[in-house]
N, C-alpha and C positions, 0 to 999 in steps of 0.2 A: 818730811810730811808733805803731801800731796798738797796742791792748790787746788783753789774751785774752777780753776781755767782747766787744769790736769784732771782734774776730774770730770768735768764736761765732757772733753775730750774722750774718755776713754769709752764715758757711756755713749756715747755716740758711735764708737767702733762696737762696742759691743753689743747695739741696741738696733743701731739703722742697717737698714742694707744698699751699700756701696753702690750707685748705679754709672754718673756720669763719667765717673772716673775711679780707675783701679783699686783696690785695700793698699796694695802695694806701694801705689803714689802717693796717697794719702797720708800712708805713714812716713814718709824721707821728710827730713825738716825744711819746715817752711813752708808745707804744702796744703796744709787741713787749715782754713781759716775757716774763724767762725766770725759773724759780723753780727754784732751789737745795739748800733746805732748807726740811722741814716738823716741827714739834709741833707736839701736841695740836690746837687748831682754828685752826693760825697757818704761814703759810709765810710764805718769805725769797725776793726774788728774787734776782739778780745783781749788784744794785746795792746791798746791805742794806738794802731797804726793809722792812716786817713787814707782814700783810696779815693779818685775820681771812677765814679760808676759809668766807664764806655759802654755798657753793655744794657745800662737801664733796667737790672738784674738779667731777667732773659729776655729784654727788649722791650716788657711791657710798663716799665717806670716811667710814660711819657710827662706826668706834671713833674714828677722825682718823689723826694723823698719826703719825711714831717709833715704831711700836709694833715694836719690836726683837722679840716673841715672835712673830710672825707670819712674820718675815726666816727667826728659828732655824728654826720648822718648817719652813721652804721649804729654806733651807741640809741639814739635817739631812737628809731624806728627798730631797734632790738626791744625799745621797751614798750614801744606802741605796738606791735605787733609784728612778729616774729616768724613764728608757723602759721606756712595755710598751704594744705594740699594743692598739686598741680592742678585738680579740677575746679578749683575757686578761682576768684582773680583776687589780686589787690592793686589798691593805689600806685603805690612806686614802678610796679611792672608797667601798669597800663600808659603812666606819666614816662616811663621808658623808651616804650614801642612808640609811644606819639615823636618823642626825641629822634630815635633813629630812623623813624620817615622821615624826619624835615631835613637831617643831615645828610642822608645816604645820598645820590645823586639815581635822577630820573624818576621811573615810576614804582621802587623797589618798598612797600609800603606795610608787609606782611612776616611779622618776627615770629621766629620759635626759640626759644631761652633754653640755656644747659649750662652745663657748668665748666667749661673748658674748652681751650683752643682743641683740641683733638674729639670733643664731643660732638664740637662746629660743624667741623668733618664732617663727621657720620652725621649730624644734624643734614645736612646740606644734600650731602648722596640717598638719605633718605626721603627729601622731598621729590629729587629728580626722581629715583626709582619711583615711588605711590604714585608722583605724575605720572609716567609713560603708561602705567599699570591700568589707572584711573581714566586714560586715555587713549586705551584699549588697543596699548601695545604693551604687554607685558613681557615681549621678551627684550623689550632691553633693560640688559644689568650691566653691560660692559663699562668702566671708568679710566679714560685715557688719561693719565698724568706724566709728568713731565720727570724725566732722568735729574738725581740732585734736587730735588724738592722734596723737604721733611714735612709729614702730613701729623705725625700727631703717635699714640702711645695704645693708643687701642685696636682691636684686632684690624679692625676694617680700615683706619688710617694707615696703620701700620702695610697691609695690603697694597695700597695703592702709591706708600712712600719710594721715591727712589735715593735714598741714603740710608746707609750703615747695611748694605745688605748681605754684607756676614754674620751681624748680630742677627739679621733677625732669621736665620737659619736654624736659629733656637726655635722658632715656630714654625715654620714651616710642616703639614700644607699650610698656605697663608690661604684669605677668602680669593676665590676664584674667579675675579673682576678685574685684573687688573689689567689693562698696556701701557707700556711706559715709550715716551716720545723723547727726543732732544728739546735742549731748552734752549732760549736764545741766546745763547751764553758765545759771544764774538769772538772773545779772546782766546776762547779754547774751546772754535767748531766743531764738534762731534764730525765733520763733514768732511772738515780741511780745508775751508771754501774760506771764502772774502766779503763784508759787506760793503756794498749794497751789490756787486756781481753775485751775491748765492741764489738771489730770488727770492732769498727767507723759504731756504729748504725748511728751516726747523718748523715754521709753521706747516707748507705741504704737505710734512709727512705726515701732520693731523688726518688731513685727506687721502691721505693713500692709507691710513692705517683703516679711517672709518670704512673705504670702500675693500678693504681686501677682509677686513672681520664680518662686512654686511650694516648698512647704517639700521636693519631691523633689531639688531643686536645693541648697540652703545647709545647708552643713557646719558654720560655726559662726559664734559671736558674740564678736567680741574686745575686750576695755578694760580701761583702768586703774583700777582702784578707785577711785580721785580721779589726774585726768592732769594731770601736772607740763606737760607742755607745751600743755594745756587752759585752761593760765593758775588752776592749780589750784582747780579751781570744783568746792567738795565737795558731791556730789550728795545731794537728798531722802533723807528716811529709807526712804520706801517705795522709791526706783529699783531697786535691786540687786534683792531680791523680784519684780519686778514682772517683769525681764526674765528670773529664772532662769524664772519661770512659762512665760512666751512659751515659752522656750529646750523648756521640757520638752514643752509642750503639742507642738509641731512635730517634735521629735526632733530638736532642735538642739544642739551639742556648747557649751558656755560656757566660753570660754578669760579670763583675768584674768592681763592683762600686770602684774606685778609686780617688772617688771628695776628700777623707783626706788622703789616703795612697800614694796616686803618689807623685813622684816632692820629691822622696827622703825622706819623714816621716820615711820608714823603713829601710831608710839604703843601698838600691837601689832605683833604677829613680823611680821603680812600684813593687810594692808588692807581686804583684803574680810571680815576679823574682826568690823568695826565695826557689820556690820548682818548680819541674820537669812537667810542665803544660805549656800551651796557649789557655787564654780568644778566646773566637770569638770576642768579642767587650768588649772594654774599654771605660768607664765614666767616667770624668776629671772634675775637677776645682779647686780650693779654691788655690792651691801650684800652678799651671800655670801662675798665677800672683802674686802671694803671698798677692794675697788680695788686691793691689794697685787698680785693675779697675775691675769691673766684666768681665769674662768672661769663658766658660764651653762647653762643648762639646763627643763626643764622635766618636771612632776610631776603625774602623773594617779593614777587607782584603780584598784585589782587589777581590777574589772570590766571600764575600758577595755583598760588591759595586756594581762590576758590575749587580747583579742580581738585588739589589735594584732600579739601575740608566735606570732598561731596561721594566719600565712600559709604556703605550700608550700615555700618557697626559703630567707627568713630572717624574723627579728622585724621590729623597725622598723628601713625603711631610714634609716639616721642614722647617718652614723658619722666622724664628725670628729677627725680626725686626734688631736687634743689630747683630745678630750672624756670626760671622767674620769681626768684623768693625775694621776697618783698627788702629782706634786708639787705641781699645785693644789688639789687635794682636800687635804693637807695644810694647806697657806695658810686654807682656807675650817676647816677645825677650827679653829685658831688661834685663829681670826678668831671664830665662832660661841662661841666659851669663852669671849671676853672681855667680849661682849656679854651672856651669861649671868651672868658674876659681877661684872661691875659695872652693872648691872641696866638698860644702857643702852636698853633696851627703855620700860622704867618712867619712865627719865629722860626720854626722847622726847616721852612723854604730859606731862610735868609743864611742861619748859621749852619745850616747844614753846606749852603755855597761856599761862605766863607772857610768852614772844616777843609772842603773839597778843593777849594784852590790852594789855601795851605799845605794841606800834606804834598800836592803836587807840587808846591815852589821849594819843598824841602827834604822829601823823601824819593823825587826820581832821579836825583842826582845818586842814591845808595845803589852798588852794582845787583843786589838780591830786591829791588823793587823791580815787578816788569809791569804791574798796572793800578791805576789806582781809577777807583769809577765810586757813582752814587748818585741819590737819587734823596733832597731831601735830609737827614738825619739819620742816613743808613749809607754808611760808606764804608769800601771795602779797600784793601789795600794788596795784593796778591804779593808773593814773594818765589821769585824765580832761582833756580840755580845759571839759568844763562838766560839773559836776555834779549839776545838773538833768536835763537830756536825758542823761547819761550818753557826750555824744559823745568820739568818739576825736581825737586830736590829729590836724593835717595831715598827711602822711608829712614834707613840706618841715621840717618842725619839727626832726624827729629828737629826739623824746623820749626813747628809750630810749638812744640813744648819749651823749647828754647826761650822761643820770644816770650810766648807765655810766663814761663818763670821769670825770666827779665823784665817785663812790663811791671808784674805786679811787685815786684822791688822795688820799683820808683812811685809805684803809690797811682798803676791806673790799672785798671779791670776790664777786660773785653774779652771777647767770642773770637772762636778760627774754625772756621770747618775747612779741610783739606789745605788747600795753599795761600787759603786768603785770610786776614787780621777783618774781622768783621766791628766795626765801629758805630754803635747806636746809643749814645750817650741820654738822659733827658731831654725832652723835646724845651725843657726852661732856661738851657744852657746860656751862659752868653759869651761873648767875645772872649774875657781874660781868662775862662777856662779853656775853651778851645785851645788859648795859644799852650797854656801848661801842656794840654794831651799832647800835640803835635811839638812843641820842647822833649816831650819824655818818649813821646816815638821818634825823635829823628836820634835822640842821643841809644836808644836804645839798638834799634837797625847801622844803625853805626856802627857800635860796636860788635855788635854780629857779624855782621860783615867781616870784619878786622879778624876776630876768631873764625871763619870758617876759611880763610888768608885768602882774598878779595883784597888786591891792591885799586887804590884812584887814582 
């Protein structure tokens, strides 16, 4: 007789459709967990196993898990009021928008709400396009984004994303906007070069790209402060400078995807805090609620607003069904107060240090580590086949699957894009867990090593 675990299961093959990962993998044992129950930086699956959450599910669990006051205010204002069209306002949005001016950094004062890191996106690229248009240059549509930066699940992010771009050969034509640049990724130059001898080609070629398309043409410049799916490769102190310059020099709009960095991942409220710059427009979600309820947005300055808000018919076109609903906007207070008074922000800076000098007193001794960098609660750990030449493993090998299935048999959960162990645990972490992760990754790359026959 079947279980109700077995039964879950089965209707979940028969019901959902497969995305992040294979039918194939999903079915070899051990591999389909369902999770149950979450505290603090710990979930339960179906089977009581415990897991520390490296991953903060996909990055956005910044307070963690249980947090019952996030629920109330969702409950609570579900029963106060719940629906109200996008052309109304209510309470919790507006008590929202006032939140994320005071936090944001500089003079960025003017929010549009959606419901998703990827709506962000197109939130964002649509403010610049109505600007330019509004500002009686309508031909720029062009969107420079960066090689290894994942934008998001819809057509137009998906456009301008530079990862997975086999898959997305399923769609292809993709929207017709896109150029994609190097990212300041050191360890592994698109160039071949050295810092600080490159000059920060990766930034110039912004400027050779805007001058060889025509700067009458490109609308804006889009990235992640430090890109989680870049294989978290924290760029030079001068990068960010270097490119708002371009940006301004051409009349280019500077967009800073911050759907994983904001809301304190690095240590500050927003990422591009960390150096001497200001985005024109900010793209938000996953940390704004910590995941409790969707919702996503993006946030520019009275100066663009206004320009955006002063078209014949309406403001900006944007209007997403969900976007500012009172009852997420709820959840996102919650959520913002907690992270205020338990200073989860501060805490991010501190143990995200202490992560980052840890793995490094314990994991560069493994011959398959060749870099371990971060920024903040966002740290990556790369894994080499020679760390000399710095080469990447065979695909045949399946490095990343390896570790993957290894990790999660000692009871910790994290992300890998390409060669790097992407580690973004709860921003509530503290010391004694830390040390477990970095326990179960050093014993775990250990052993990998030993099987792929790496003597020390």
């Amino acid at each position: 007789m079947a279980s109700e675990k077995d039964e879950i299961r089965d209707k979940a093959f028969r019901h959902l459709i497969a995305s992040y990962r294979k039918p194939v993998w999903l079915r070899e044992p051990g591999h389909f967990r369902i999770l149950v129950k979450g505290e603090g930086v710990r979930v339960t699956d179906i089977e009581g196993k415990s897991y520390i959450d490296g991953s903060a599910g996909w990055q956005y669990g910044a307070v963690g898990h249980g947090r019952a006051e996030i629920g109330d205010a969702i409950r609570n204002q579900a029963a106060e009021l719940a629906i109200a069209s996008p052309e109304f306002v209510n309470i919790p949005c507006v008590k929202l928008a006032e939140k994320l001016a005071e936090i944001t950094p500089g003079d960025l004062t003017k929010v549009s709400f959606c419901n998703s890191g990827s709506e962000a996106v197109e939130t964002a690229m649509k403010i610049a396009k109505q600007y330019h248009v509004l500002n009686s240059e309508p031909r720029r549509y062009k969107v420079i984004s960066r090689r290894g930066s994942y934008s998001g699940v819809t057509w137009g992010a998906m456009s301008i994303q530079g990862v997975y771009r086999n898959a997305l050969s399923y769609f292809e034509p993709m929207v017709p906007m896109a150029i994609r640049v190097a990212a300041p990724y050191c360890y592994h130059c698109d160039y071949g070069l050295s810092y600080p001898d490159c000059g920060l080609q990766c930034a110039r070629e912004i400027e050779h790209v805007i001058d060889n398309e025509g700067p009458e043409v490109v609308s804006a410049v889009i990235g992640e402060p430090v890109s989680h799916s870049g294989n978290i490769a924290v760029p030079p102190p001068e990068y960010w400078p270097m490119v708002r310059s371009i940006c301004d020099k051409y009349g280019v709009l500077l967009i800073n995807d911050e759907v994983i960095t904001g809301f304190g991942r690095t240590g500050k409220w927003f990422g591009c805090e960390h150096w001497d710059y200001l985005p024109d427009i900010i793209d938000f979600a996953k940390g704004v609620t910590s995941g409790y309820i969707p919702l996503g947005g993006a946030i520019t300055t009275a100066k663009i607003a206004e320009k955006v808000e002063s078209g014949p018919i309406m403001g900006l076109v944007n209007t997403p069904t969900w976007g500012g609903n009172a009852v997420s906007s709820a959840g996102a207070l919650a959520n913002i107060a907690i992270i205020e008074r338990e200073k989860l922000v501060e805490n991010s800076a501190n143990m995200g240090k202490y992560l980052l000098e840890g793995l490094k007193d314990r994991l560069f001794r493994h011959p398959i580590v060749g870099d371990i960098r971060g920024i903040g609660l966002m740290v990556g750990v790369e894994l080499v086949a020679d760390k000399k030449t710095k080469a990447f493993f065979k695909p045949e090998v399946k490095i990343m699957d390896r570790i993957f299935d290894k990790l999660e048999s000692v009871g910790l959960l994290c992300r890998d894009f390409e060669s790097t162990l992407l580690l973004t645990p709860p921003l509530c972490i503290i010391k004694s867990e830390i040390d477990e992760m970095i326990v179960m990754l050093d014993k775990v790359v250990s052993g990998l090593s030993k099987d792929l026959g790496y003597a020390r």
